[in-house]
N, CA, C and O atoms as a CHARMM CRD file, in Angstrom:
* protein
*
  300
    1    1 UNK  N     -3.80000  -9.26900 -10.36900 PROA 1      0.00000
    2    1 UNK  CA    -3.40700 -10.59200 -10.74100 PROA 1      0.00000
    3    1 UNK  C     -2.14200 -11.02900 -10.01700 PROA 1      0.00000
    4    1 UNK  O     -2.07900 -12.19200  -9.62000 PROA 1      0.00000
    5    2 UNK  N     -0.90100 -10.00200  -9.76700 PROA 2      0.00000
    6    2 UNK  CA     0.09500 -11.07300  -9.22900 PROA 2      0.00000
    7    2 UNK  C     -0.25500 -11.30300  -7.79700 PROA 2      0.00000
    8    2 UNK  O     -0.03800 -12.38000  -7.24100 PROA 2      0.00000
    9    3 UNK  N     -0.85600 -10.17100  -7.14900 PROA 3      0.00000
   10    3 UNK  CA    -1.01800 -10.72300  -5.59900 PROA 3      0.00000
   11    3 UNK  C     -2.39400 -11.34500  -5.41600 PROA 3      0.00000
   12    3 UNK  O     -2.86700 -11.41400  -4.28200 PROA 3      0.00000
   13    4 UNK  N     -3.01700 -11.77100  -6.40100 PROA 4      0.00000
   14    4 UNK  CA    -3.94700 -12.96300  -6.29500 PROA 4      0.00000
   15    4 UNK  C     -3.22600 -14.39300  -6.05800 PROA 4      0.00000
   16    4 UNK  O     -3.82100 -15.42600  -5.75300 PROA 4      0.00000
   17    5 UNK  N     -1.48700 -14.22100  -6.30500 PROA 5      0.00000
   18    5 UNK  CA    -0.89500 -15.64300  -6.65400 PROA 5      0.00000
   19    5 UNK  C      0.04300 -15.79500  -5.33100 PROA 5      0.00000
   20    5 UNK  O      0.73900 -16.75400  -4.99900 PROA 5      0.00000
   21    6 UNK  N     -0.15300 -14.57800  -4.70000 PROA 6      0.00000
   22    6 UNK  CA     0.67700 -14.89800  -3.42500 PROA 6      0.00000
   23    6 UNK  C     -0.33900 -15.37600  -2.22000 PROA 6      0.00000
   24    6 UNK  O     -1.56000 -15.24400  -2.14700 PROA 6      0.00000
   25    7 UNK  N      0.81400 -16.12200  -1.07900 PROA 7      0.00000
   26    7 UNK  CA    -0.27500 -16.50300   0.05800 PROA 7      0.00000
   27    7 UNK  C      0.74600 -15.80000   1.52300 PROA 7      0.00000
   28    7 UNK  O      1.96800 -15.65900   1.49400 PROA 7      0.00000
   29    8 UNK  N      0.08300 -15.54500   2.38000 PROA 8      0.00000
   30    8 UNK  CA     0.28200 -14.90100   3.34900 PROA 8      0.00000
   31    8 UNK  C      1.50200 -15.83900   4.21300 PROA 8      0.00000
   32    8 UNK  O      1.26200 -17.02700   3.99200 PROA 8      0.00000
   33    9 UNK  N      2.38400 -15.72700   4.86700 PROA 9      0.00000
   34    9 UNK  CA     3.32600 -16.44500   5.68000 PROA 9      0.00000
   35    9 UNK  C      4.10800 -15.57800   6.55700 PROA 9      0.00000
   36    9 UNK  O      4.04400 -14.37100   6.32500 PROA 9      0.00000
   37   10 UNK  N      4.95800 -16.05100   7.68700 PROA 10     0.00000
   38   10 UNK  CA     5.89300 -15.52800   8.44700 PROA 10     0.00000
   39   10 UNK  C      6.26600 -14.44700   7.75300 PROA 10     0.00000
   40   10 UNK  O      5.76100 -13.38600   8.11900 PROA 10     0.00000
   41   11 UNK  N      7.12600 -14.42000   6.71200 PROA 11     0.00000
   42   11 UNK  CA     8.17400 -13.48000   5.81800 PROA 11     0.00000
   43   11 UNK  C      7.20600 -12.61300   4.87600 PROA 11     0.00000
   44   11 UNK  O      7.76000 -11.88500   4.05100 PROA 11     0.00000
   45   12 UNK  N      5.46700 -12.63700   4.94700 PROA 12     0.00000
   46   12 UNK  CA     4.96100 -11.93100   3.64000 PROA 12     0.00000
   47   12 UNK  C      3.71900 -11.69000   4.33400 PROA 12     0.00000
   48   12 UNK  O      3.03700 -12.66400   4.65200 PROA 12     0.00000
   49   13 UNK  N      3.24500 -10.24800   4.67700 PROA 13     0.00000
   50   13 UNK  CA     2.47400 -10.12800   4.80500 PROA 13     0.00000
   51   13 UNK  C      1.73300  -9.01600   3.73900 PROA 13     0.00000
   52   13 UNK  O      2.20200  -8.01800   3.19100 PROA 13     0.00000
   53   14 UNK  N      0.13400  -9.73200   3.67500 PROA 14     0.00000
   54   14 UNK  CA    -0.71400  -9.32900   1.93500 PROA 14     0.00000
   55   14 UNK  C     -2.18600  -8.46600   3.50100 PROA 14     0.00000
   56   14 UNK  O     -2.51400  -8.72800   4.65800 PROA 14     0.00000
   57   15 UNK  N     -2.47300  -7.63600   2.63400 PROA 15     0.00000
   58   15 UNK  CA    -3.53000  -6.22200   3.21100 PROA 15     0.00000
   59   15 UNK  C     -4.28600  -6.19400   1.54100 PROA 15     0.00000
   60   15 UNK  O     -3.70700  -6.34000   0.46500 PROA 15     0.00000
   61   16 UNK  N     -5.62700  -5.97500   1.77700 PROA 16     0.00000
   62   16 UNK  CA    -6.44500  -5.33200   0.57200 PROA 16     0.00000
   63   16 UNK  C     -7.57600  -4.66600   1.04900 PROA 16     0.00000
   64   16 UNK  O     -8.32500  -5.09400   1.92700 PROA 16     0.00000
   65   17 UNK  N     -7.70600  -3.35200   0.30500 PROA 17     0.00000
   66   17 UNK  CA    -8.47000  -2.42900   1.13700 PROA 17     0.00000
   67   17 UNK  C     -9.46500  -2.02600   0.23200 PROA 17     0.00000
   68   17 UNK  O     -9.23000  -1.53800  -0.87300 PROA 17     0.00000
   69   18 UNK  N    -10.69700  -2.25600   0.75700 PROA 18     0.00000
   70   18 UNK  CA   -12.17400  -2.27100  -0.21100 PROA 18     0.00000
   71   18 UNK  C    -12.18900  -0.99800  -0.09000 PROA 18     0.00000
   72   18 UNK  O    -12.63900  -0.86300  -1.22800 PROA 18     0.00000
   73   19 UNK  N    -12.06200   0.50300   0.42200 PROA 19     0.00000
   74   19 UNK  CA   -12.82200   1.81800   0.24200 PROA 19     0.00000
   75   19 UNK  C    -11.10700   2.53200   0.65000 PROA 19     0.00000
   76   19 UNK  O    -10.04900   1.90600   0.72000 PROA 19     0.00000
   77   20 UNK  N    -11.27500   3.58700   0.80200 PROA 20     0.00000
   78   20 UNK  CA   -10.61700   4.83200   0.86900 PROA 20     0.00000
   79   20 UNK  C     -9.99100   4.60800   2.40200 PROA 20     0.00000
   80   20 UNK  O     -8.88600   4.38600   2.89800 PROA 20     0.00000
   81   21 UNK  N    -11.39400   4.80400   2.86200 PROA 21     0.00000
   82   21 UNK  CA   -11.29300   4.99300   4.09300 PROA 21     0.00000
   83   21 UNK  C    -10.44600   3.58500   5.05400 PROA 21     0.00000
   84   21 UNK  O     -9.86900   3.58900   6.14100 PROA 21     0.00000
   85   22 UNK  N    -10.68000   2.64500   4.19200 PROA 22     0.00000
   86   22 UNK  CA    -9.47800   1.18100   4.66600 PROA 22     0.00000
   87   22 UNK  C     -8.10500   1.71700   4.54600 PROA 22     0.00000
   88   22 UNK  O     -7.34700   1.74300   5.51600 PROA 22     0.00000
   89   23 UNK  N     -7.79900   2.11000   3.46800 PROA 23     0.00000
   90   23 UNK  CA    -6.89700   2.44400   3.17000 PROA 23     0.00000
   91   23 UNK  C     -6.01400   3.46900   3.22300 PROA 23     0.00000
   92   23 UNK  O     -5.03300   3.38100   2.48500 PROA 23     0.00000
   93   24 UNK  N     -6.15700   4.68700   4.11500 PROA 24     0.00000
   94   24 UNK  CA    -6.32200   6.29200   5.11600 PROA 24     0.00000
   95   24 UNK  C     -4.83300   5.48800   5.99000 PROA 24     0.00000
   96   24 UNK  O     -3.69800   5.92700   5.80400 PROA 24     0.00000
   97   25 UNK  N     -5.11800   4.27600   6.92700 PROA 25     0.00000
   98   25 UNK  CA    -3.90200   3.89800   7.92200 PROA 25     0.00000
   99   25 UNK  C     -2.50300   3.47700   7.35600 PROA 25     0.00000
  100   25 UNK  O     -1.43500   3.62700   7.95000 PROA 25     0.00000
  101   26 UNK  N     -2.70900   2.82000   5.86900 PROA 26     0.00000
  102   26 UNK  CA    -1.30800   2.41000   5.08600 PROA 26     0.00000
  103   26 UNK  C     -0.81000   3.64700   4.63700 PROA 26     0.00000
  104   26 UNK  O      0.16800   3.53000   3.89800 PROA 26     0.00000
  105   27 UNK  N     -1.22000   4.90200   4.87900 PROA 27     0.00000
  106   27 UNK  CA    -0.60900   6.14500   4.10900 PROA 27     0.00000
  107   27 UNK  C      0.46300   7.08500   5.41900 PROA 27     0.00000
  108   27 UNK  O      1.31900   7.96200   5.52900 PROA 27     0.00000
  109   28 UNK  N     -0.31200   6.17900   6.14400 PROA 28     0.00000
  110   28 UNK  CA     0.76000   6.76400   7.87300 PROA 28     0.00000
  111   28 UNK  C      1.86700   6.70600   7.15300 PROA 28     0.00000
  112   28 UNK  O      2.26200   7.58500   6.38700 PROA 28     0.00000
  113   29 UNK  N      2.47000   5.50800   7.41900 PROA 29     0.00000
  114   29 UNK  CA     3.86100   4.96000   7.20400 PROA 29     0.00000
  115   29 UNK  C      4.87800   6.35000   5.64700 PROA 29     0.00000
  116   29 UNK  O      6.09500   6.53800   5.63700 PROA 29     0.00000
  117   30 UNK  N      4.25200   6.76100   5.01500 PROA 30     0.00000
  118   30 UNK  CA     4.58400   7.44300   4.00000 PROA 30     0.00000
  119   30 UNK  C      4.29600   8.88200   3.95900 PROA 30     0.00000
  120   30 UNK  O      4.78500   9.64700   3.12800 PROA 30     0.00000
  121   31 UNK  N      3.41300   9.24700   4.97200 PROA 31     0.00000
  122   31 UNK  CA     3.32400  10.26100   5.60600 PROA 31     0.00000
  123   31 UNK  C      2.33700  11.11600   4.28300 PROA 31     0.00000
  124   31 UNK  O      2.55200  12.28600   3.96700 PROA 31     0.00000
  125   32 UNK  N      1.38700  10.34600   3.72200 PROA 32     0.00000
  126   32 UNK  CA     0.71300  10.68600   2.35000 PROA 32     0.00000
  127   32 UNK  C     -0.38400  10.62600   2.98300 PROA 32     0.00000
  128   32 UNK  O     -0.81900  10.16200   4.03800 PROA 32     0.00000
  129   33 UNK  N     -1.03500  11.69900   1.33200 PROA 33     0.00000
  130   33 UNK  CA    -2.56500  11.98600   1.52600 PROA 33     0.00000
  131   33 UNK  C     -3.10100  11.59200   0.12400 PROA 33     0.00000
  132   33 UNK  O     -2.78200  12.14900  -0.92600 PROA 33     0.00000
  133   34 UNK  N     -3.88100  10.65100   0.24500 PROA 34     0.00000
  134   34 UNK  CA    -4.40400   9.79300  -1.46300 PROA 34     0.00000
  135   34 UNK  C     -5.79500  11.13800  -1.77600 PROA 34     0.00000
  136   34 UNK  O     -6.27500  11.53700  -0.71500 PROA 34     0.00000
  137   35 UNK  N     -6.31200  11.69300  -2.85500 PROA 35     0.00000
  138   35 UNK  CA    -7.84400  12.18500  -3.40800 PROA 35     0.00000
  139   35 UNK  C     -7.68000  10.94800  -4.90800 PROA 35     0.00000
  140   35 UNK  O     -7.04400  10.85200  -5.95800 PROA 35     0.00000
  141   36 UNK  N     -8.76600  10.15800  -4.08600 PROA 36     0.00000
  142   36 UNK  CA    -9.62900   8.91200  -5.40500 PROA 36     0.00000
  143   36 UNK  C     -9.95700   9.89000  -6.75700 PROA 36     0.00000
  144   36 UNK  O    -10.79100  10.79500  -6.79000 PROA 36     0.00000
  145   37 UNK  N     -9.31300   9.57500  -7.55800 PROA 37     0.00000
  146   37 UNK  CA   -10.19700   9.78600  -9.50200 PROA 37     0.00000
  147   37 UNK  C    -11.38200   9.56700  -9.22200 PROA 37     0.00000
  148   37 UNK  O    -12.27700  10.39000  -9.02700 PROA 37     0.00000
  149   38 UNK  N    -11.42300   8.38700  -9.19400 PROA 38     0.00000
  150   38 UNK  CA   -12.68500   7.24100  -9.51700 PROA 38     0.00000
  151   38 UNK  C    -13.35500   6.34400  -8.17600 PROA 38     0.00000
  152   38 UNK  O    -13.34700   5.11700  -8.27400 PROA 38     0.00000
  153   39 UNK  N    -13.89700   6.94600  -7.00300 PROA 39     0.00000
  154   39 UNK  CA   -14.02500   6.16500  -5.79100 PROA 39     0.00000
  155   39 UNK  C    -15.19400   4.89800  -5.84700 PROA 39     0.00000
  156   39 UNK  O    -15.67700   4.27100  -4.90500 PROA 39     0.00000
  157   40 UNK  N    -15.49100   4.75300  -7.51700 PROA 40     0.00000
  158   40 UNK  CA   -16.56500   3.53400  -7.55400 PROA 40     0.00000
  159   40 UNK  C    -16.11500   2.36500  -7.94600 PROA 40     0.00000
  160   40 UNK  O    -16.71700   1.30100  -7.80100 PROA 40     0.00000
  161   41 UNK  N    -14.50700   2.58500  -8.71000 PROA 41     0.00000
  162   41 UNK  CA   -13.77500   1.56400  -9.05300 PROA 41     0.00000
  163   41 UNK  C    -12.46000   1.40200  -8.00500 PROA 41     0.00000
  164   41 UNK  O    -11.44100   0.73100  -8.17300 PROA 41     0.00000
  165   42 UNK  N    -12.78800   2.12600  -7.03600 PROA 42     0.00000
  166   42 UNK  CA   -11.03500   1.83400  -6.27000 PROA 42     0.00000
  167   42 UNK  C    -11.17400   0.27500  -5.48700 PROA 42     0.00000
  168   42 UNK  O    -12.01500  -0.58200  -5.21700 PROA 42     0.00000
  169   43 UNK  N     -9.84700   0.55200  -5.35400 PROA 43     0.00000
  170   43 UNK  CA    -8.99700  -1.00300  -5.42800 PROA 43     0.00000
  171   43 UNK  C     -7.83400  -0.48800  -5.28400 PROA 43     0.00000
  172   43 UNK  O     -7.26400   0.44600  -5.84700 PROA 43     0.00000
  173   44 UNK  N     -7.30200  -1.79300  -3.78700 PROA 44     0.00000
  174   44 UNK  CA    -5.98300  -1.54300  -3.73100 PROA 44     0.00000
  175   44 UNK  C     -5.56400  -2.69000  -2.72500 PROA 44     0.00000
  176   44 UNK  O     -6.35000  -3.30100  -2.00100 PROA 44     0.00000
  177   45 UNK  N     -3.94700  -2.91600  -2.81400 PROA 45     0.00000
  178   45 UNK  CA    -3.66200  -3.98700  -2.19900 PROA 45     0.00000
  179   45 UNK  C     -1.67100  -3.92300  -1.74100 PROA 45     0.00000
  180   45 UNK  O     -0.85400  -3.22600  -2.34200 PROA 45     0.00000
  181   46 UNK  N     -1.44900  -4.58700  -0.90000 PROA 46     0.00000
  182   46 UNK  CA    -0.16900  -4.72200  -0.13900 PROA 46     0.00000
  183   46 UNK  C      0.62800  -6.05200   0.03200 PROA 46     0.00000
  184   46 UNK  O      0.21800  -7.11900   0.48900 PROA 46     0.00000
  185   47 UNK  N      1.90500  -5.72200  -0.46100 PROA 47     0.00000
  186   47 UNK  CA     2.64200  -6.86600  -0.06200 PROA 47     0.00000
  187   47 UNK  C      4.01900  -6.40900   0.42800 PROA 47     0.00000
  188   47 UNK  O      4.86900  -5.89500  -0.29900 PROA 47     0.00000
  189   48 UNK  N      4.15600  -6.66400   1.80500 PROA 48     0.00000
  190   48 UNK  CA     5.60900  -6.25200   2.21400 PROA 48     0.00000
  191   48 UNK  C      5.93700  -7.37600   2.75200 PROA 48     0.00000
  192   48 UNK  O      5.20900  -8.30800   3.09500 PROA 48     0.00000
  193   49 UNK  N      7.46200  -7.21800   2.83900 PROA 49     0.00000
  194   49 UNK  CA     8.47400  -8.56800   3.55400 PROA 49     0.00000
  195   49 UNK  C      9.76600  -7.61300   3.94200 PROA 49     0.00000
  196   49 UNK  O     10.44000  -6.73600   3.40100 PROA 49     0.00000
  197   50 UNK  N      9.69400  -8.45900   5.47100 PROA 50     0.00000
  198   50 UNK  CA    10.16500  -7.24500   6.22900 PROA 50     0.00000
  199   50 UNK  C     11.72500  -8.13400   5.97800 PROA 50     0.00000
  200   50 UNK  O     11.75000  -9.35900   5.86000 PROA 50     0.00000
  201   51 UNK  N     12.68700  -7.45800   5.93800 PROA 51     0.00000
  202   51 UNK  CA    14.26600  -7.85700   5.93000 PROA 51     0.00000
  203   51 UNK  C     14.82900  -7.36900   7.11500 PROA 51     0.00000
  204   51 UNK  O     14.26000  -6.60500   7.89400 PROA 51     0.00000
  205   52 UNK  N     16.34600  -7.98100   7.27800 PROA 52     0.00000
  206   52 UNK  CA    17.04400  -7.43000   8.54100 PROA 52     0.00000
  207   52 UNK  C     17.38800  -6.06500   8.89200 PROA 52     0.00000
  208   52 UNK  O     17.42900  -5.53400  10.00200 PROA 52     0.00000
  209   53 UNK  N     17.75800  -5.34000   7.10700 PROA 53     0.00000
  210   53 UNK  CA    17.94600  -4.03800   7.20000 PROA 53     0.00000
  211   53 UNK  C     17.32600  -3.00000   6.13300 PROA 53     0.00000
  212   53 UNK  O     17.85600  -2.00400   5.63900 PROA 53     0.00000
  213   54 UNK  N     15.85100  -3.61900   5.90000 PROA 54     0.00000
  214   54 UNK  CA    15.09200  -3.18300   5.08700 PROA 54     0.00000
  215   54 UNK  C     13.78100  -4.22100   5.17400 PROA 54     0.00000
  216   54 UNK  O     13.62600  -5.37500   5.57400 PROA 54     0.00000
  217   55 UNK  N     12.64400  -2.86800   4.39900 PROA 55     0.00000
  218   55 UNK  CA    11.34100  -3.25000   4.46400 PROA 55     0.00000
  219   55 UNK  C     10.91400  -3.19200   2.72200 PROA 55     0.00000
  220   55 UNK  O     11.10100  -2.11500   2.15700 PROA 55     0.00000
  221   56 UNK  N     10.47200  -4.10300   2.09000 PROA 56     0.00000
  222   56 UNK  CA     9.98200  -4.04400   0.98400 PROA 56     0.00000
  223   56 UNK  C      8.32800  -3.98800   0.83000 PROA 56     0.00000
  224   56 UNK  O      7.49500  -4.82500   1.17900 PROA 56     0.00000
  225   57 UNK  N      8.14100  -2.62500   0.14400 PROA 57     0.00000
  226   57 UNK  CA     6.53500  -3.07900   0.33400 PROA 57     0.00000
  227   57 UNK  C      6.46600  -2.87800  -1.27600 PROA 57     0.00000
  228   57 UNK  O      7.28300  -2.26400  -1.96300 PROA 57     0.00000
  229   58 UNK  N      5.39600  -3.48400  -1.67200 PROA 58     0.00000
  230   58 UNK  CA     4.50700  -3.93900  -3.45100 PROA 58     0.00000
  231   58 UNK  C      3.30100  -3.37000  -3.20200 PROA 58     0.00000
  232   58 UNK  O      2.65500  -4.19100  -2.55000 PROA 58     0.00000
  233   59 UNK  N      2.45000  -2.04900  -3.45000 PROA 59     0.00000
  234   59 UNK  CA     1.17200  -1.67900  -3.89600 PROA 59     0.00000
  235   59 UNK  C      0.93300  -1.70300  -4.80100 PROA 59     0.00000
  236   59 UNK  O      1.63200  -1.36600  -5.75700 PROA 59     0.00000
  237   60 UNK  N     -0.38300  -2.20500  -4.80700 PROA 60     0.00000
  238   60 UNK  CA    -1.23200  -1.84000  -6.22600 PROA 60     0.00000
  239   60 UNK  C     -2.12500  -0.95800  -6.09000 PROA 60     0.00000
  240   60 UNK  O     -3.11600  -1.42000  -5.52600 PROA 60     0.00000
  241   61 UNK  N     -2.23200   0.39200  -6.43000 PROA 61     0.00000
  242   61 UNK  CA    -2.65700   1.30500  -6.23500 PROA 61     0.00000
  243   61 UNK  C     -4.04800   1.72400  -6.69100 PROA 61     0.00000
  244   61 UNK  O     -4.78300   0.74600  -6.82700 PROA 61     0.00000
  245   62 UNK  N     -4.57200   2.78600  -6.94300 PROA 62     0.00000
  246   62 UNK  CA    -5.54300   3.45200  -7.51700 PROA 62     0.00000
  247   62 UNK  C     -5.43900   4.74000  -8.36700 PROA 62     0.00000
  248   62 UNK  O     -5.00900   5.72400  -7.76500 PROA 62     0.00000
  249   63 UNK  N     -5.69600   4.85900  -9.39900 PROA 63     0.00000
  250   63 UNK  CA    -5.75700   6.34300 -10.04000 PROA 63     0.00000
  251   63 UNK  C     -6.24000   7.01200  -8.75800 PROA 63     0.00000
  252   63 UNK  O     -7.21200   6.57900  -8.14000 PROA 63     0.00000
  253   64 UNK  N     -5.46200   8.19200  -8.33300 PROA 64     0.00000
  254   64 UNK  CA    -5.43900   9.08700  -7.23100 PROA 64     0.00000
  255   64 UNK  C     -4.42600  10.52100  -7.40000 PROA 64     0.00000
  256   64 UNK  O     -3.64600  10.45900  -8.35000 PROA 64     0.00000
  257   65 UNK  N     -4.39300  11.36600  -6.84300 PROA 65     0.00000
  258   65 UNK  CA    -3.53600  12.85400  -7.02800 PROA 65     0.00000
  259   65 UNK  C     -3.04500  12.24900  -5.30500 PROA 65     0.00000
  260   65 UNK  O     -3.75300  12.09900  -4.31000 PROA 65     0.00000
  261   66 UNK  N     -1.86700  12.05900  -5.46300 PROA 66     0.00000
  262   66 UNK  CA    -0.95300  11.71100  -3.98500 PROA 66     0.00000
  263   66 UNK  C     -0.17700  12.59000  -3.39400 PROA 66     0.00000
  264   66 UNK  O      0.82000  13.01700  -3.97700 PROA 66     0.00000
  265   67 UNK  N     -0.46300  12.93700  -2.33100 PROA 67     0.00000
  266   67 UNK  CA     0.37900  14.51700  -2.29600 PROA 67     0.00000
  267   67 UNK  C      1.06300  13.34400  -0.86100 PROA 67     0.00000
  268   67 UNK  O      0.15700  12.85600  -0.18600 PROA 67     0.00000
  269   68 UNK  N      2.63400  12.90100  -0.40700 PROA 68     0.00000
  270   68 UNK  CA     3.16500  12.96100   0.13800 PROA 68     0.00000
  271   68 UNK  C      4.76200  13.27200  -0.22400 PROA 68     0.00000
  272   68 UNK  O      5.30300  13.55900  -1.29200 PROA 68     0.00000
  273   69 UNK  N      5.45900  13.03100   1.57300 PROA 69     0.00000
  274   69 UNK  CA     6.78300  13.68000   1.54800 PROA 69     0.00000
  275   69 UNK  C      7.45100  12.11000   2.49000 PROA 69     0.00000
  276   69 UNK  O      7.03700  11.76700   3.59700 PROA 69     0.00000
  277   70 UNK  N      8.28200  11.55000   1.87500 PROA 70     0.00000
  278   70 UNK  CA     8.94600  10.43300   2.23500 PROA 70     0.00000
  279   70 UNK  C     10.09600  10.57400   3.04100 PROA 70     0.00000
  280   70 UNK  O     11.26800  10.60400   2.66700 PROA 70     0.00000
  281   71 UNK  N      9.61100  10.66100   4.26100 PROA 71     0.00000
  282   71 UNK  CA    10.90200  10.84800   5.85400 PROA 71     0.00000
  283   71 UNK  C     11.68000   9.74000   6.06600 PROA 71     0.00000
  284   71 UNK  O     12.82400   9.82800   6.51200 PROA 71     0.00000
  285   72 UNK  N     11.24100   8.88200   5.83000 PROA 72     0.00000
  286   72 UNK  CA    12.14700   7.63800   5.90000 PROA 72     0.00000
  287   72 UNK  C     14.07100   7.13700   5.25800 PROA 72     0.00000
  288   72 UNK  O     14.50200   7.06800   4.10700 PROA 72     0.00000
  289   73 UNK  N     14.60300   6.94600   6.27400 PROA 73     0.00000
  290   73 UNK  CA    16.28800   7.34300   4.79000 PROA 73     0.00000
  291   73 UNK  C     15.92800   5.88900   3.77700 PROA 73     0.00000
  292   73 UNK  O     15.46200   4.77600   4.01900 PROA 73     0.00000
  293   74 UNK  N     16.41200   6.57800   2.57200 PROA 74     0.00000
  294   74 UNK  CA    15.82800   5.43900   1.60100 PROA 74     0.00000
  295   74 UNK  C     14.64900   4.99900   0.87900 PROA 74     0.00000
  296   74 UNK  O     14.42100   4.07400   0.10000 PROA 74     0.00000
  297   75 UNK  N     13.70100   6.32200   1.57500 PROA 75     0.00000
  298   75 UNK  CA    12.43700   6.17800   0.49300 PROA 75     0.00000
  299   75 UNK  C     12.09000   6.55800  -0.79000 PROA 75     0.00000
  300   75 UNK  O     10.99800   6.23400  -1.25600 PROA 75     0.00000
């Protein structure tokens, strides 16, 4: 529901990923590995806005067992 209410622009970019396998390239960045609960109900979606000295990202996730390690300073 809330990123049904946002719209895409310069400063906001929105990603929604129908299967697993859409969603395998947004786990780069976090250096994670998602295993789906439930791969008949997944659902998931992105909202980041990039700043001068920071990146904000908003997922809406999936029941999943997430095994990553956050390299980034500040993650």
């Amino acid at each position: 529901m809330l990123f049904n209410a946002l719209t895409p622009s310069s400063a906001l970019q929105l990603a929604t990923f129908a299967d697993i396998d859409a969603f395998k390239p947004a786990e780069l960045m976090e250096d994670a590995r998602s295993i789906p609960l439930d791969v008949a109900r997944f659902a998931a979606a992105r909202a980041v806005v990039c700043l001068p000295a920071c990146r904000i990202i908003l997922m809406r996730s999936f029941a999943r067992i997430l095994d990553t390690a956050y390299r980034a300073p500040g993650g």
